[in-house]
C-alpha positions in Angstrom: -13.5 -20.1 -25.6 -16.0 -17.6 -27.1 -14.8 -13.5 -27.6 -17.1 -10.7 -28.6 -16.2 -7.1 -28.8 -18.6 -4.5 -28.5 -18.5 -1.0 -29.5 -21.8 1.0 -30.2 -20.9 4.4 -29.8 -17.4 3.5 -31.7 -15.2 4.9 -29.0 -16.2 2.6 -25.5 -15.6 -0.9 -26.0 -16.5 -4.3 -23.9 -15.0 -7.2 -24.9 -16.2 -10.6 -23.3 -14.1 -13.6 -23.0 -15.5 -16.5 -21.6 -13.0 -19.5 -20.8 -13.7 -23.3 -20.5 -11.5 -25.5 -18.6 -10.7 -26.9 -21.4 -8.9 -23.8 -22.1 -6.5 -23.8 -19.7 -6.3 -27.2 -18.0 -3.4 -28.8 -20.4 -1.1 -25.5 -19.1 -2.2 -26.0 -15.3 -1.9 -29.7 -15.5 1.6 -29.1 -17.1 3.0 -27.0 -14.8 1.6 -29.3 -11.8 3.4 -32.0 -12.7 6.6 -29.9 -13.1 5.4 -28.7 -9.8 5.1 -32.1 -8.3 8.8 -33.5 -10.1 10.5 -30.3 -7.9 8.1 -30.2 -5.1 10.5 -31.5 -1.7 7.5 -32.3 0.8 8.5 -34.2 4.0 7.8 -37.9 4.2 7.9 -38.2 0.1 11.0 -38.2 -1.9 11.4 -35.6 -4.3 8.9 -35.7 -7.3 6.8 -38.6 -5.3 4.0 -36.5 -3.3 0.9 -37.5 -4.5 -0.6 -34.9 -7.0 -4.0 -34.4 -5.0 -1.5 -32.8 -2.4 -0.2 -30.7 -5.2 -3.1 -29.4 -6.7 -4.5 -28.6 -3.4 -1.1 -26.5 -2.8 -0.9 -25.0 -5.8 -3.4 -25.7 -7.9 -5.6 -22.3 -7.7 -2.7 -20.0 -7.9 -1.8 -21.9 -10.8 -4.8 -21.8 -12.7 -4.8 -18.1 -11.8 -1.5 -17.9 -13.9 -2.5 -19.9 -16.6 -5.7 -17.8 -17.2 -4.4 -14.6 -16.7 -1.7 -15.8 -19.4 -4.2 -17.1 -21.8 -6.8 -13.8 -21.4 -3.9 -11.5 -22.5 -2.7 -13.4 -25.0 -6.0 -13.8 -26.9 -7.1 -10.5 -25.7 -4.2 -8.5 -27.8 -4.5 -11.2 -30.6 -8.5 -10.2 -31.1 -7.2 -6.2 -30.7 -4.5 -7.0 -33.5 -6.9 -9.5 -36.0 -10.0 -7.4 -35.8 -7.7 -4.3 -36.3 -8.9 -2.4 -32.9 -6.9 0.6 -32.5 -7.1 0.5 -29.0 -5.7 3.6 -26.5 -4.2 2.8 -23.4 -4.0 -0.5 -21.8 -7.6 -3.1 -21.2 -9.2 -2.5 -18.1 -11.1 -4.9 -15.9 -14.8 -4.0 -16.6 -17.2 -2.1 -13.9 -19.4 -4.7 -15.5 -17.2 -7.8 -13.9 -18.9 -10.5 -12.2 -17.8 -12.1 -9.0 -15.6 -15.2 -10.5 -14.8 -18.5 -8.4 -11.4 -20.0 -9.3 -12.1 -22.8 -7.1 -14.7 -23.9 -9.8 -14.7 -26.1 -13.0 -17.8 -24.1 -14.7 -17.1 -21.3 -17.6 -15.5 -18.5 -16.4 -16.0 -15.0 -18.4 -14.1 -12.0 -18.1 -15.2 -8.4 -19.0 -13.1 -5.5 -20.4 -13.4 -1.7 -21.1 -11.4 -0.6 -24.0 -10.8 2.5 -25.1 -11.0 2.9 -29.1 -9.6 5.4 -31.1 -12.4 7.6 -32.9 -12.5 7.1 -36.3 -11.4 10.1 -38.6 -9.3 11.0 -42.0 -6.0 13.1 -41.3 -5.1 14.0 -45.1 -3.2 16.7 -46.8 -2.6 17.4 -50.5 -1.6 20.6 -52.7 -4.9 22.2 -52.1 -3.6 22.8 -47.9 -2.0 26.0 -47.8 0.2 26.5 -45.0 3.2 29.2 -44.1 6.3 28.7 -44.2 8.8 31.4 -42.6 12.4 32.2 -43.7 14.1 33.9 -41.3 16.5 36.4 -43.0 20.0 36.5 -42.0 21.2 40.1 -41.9 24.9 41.7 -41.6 24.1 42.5 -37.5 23.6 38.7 -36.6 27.1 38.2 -38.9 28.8 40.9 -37.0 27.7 39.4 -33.8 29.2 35.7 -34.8 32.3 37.1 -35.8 33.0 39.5 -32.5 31.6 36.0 -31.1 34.8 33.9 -32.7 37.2 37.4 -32.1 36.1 37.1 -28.1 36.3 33.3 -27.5 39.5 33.5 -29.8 40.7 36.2 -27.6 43.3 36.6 -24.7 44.1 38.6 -21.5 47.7 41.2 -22.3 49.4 42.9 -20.0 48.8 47.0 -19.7 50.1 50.2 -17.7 47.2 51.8 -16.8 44.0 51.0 -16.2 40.4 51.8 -18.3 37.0 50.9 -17.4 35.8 51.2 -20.8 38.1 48.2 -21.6 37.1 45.6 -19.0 40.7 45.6 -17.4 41.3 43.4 -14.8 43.7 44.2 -11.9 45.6 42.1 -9.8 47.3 43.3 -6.3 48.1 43.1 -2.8 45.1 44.0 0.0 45.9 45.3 3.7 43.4 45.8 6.0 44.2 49.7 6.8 44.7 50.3 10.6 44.2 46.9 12.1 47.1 45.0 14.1 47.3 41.6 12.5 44.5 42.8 9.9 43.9 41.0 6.5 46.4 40.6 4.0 45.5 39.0 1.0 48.2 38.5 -2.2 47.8 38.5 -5.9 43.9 39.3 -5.1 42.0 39.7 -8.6 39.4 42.7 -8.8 37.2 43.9 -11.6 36.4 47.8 -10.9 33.4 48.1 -13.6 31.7 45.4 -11.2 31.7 47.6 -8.2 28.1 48.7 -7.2 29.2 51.7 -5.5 30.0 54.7 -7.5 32.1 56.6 -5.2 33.7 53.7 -4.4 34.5 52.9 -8.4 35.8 56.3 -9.2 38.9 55.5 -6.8 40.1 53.3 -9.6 39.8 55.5 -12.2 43.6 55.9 -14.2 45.4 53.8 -11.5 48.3 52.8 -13.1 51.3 49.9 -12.2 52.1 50.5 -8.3 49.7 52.8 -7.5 47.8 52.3 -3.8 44.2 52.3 -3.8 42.5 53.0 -0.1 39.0 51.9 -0.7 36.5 50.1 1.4 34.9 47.2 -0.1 31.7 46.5 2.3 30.9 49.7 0.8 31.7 48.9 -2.7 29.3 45.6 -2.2 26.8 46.7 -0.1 24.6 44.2 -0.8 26.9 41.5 -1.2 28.7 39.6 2.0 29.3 36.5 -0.2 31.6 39.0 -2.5 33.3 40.5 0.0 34.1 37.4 2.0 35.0 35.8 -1.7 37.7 38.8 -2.1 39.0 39.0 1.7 39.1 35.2 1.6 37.1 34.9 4.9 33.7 33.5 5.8 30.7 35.1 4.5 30.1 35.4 8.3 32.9 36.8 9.6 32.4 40.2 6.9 30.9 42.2 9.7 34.5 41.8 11.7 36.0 44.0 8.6 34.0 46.9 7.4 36.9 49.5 7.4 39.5 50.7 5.3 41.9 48.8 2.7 44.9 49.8 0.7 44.8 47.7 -2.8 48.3 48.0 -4.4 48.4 47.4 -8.5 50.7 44.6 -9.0 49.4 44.1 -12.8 46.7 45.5 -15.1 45.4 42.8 -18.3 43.1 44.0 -21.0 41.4 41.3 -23.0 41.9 41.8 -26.3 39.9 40.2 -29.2 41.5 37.8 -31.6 42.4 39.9 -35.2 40.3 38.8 -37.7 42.5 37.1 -40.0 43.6 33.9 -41.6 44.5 32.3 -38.1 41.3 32.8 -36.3 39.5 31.4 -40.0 41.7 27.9 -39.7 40.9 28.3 -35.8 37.1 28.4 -36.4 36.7 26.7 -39.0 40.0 24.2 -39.8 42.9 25.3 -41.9 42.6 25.9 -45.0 38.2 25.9 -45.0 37.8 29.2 -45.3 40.3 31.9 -47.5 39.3 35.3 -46.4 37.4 38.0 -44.6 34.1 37.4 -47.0 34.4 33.3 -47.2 34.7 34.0 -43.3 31.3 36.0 -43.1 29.3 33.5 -46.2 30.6 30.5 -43.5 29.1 32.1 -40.8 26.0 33.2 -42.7 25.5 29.4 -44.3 25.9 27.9 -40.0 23.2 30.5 -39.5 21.0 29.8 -41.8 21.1 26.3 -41.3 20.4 26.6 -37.3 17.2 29.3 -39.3 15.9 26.0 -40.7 15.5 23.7 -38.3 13.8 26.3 -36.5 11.7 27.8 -39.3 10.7 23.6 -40.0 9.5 23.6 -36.4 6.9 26.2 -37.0 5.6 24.6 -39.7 5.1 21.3 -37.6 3.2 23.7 -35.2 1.4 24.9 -38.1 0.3 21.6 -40.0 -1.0 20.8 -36.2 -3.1 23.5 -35.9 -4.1 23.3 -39.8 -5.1 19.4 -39.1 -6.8 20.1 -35.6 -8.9 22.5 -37.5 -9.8 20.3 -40.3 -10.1 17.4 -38.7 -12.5 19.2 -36.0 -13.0 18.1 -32.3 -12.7 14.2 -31.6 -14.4 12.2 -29.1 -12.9 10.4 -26.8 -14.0 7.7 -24.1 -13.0 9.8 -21.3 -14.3 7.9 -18.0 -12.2 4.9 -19.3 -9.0 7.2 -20.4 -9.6 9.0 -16.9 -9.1 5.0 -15.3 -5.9 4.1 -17.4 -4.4 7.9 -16.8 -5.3 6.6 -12.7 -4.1 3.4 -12.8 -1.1 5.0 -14.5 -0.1 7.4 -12.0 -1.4 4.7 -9.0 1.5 5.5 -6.5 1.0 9.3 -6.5 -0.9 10.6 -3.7 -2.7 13.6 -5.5 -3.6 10.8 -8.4 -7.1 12.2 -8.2 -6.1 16.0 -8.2 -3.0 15.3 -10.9 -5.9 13.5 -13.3 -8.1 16.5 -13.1 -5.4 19.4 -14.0 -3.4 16.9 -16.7 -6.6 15.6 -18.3 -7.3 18.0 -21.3 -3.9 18.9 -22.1 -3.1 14.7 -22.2 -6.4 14.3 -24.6 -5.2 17.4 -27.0 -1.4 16.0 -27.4 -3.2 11.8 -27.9 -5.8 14.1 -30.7 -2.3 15.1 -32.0 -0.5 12.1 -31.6 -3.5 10.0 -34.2 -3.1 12.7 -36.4 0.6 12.6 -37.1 -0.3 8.9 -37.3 -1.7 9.1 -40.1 0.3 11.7 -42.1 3.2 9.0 -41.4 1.6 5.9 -42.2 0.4 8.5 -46.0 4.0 9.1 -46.1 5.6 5.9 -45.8 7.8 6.9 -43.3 10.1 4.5 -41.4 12.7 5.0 -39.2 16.0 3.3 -39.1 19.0 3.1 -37.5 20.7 5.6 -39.7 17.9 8.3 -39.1 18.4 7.9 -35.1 22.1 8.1 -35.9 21.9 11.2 -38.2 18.9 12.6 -35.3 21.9 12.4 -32.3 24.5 13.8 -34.3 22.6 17.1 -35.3 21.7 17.2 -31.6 25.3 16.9 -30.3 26.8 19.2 -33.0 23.6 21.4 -31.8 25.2 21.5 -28.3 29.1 22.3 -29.0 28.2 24.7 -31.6 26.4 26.4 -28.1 29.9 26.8 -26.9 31.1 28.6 -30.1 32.6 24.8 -31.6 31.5 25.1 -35.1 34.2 22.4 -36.3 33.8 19.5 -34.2 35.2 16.7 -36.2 32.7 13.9 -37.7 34.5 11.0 -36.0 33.9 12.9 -32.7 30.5 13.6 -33.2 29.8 10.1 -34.2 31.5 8.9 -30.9 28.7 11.6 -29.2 26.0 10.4 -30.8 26.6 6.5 -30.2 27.0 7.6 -26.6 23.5 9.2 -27.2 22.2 6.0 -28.5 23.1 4.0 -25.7 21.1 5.4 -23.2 17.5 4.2 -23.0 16.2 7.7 -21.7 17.1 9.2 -25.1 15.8 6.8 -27.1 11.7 7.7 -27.3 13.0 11.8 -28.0 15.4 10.9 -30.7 12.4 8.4 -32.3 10.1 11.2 -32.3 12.8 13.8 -33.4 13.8 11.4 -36.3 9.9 11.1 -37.3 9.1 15.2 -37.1 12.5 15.8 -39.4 11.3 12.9 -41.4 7.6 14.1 -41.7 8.5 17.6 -42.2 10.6 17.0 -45.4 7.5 14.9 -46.4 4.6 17.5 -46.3 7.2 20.5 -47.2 6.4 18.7 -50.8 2.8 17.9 -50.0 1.2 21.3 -48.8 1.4 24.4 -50.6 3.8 26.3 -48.4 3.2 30.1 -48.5 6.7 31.5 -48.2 7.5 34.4 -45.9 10.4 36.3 -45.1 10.6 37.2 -41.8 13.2 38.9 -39.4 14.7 36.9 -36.4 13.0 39.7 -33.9 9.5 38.9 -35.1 9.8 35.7 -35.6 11.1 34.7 -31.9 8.0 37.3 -31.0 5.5 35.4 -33.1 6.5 32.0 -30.7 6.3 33.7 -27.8 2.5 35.0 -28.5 1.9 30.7 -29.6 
């Protein structure tokens, strides 16, 4: 067996492996014979044929197995000795010869490899790169808390109605001057949601008992599926009843916000974890803050990317044999050709990034364990109940979330990469020189946008 690698512009390789029999005969000869010990041929008992009949059965898909075996095996170990940071996966060379299985003589195989260009990715105390802390003002408090007050709050019954209040009414609808018209009971309406201003005024004051004649194609012009929704009839069917209804108050509720007081603190947070209006508004202010960080640690990342794109400068890339393995990829897709072209240079500017990162790791020492990917699905799941106002989910039942997480295979390269960018930003935080700034939440969310 005989490999070279060649490489002269550094980034298109060719490597060259030329096999002799001798290779690969022991592993085709052994897997005859276990061949020929199963083979049931009629007129021989089992394991009896005589091998010439076998190896003219089998033997050249055989041998195609046993080389194709022995090619990868000592292709990836010459990628993994000679340290070739190859991109992609080997493909079968434009420069491959006919070959003849059928033969005894040398065989030798040609492969184009893509090769990573050679660069340095480093940073130290002389990088100077920004680092934004949002500020946390009494406004985004006050929101929070009206935030806890509303989830914490309840419907209560009233007399009389008020828009300004969001009341909801409950009552009985006739259809007005129809023989077996529509009657619908205990039908909920929301008067501040009718488009119609006419036909909202009719509501204004009502009060316990009162009868409302209103029409409600006309308060929802626009809107057959809201109409049928209130009638209880198909959307169709709308048409059939544009007239006249009475609406007869049967019960007003006002949602009222919870107080703010010691039972909507132990509601929030747990009894007993906070003691107080202020304590109530420094919790609140810490859960913010912390949800500021992760964000303000994500622009950094973007940052440090386009700090190292910079200094690194523009890399070259072996793009006919990227363009192949990005094909041969994406083989089954019909636009493959079309979907090559458009994904190309965005693919090539995220794999620039990815060797980058690669090497502010490997500087870094960072490793990833089982712990990190554990800590990495908790954040996210306490990330998505704290979305639904649940800031006190309790540990155990986040780390039942997160094991759940874990289990699934389709989370598992996101949480990797998630567990390296936390890991990685901690890292260069106390690499770089970070050039503080505070920033409000308004121009900060504008500054990503314009990214």
């Amino acid at each position: 067996m005989n490999i070279t690698f060649e490489a002269p512009d550094k980034i298109n390789g060719l490597m060259t492996i030329t096999l002799e029999s001798a290779d690969y005969q022991p592993e085709v000869d052994k897997t005859l014979k276990d061949y020929r010990k199963r083979a049931n041929i009629p007129g021989f008992r089992p394991g009896q044929a005589p091998m010439g009949m076998i190896k003219r059965q089998f033997g050249t898909s055989v041998k195609v197995d046993a080389v194709n075996k022995i090619l990868g095996e000592k292709l990836y170990d010459y990628v993994r000795e000679n340290k070739i940071q190859m991109l992609g996966e080997p493909l079968p060379s434009e420069q491959q010869e006919a070959l003849d299985f059928e033969s005894d003589k040398p065989m030798t195989f040609k492969f184009d490899i893509a090769v990573a260009p050679e660069f340095e990715a480093k940073l130290s105390g002389k990088d100077k790169i920004d680092y934004y802390n949002i500020t946390v003002d009494d406004k985004m408090i006050d929101q929070q808390v009206e935030m806890y007050q509303s989830r914490a709050g309840q419907y209560e019954k009233v007399e009389q109605f008020d828009a300004e209040q969001r009341d909801m009414l409950k009552g009985d609808l006739r259809e007005v001057g129809k023989d077996g018209g529509i009657e619908v009971s205990d039908a909920v309406l929301m008067p501040q949601y009718i488009k119609v201003e006419d036909q909202k005024k009719l509501f204004d004051g009502c009060k316990l008992g009162d009868i409302i004649t209103w029409n409600p194609r006309k308060a929802y012009p626009e809107s057959d599926v809201e109409v049928s929704s209130l009638l209880k009839i198909q959307k169709e069917d709308v048409k059939d009843h544009e007239g006249d209804f009475t609406f007869q108050i049967t019960e007003i509720s006002r949602f009222v916000k919870a107080e703010l007081n010691q039972a909507l603190f132990d509601q929030t947070f747990g009894e007993g974890t906070v003691k107080g209006e202020k304590e109530f508004r420094e919790k609140i202010a810490a859960i913010i803050s912390q949800q500021f960080k992760a964000d303000a640690d994500y622009k950094f990342l973007l940052d440090v990317r386009a700090h190292m794109e910079k200094k690194v400068g523009k890399l070259e890339f072996p793009e006919a044999i990227l363009k192949r393995v990005m094909k041969n990829n994406n083989k089954d897709r019909k636009d493959v050709e079309e979907f090559v072209e458009k994904n190309f240079e965005a693919s090539i500017k995220e794999l620039g990034w990815h060797l980058i990162k690669e090497q502010l790791v490997a500087a870094q020492g960072i490793q990833i364990d089982d712990n990190d990917l554990k800590q990495v699905a908790k954040e996210a799941a306490r990330a998505q109940f704290a979305q639904y106002g649940m800031s006190n989910v309790p540990d155990e039942y986040l780390d039942n979330y997160a094991q759940e997480m874990l289990k699934k295979r389709e989370n598992a390269d996101g949480l990797v990469d998630r567990a390296v960018d936390v890991k990685l930003t901690a890292a260069l935080k106390n690499v770089v020189k970070l050039n503080e700034k505070d920033i409000t939440l308004e121009d900060f969310q504008k500054m990503l946008q314009e990214k």
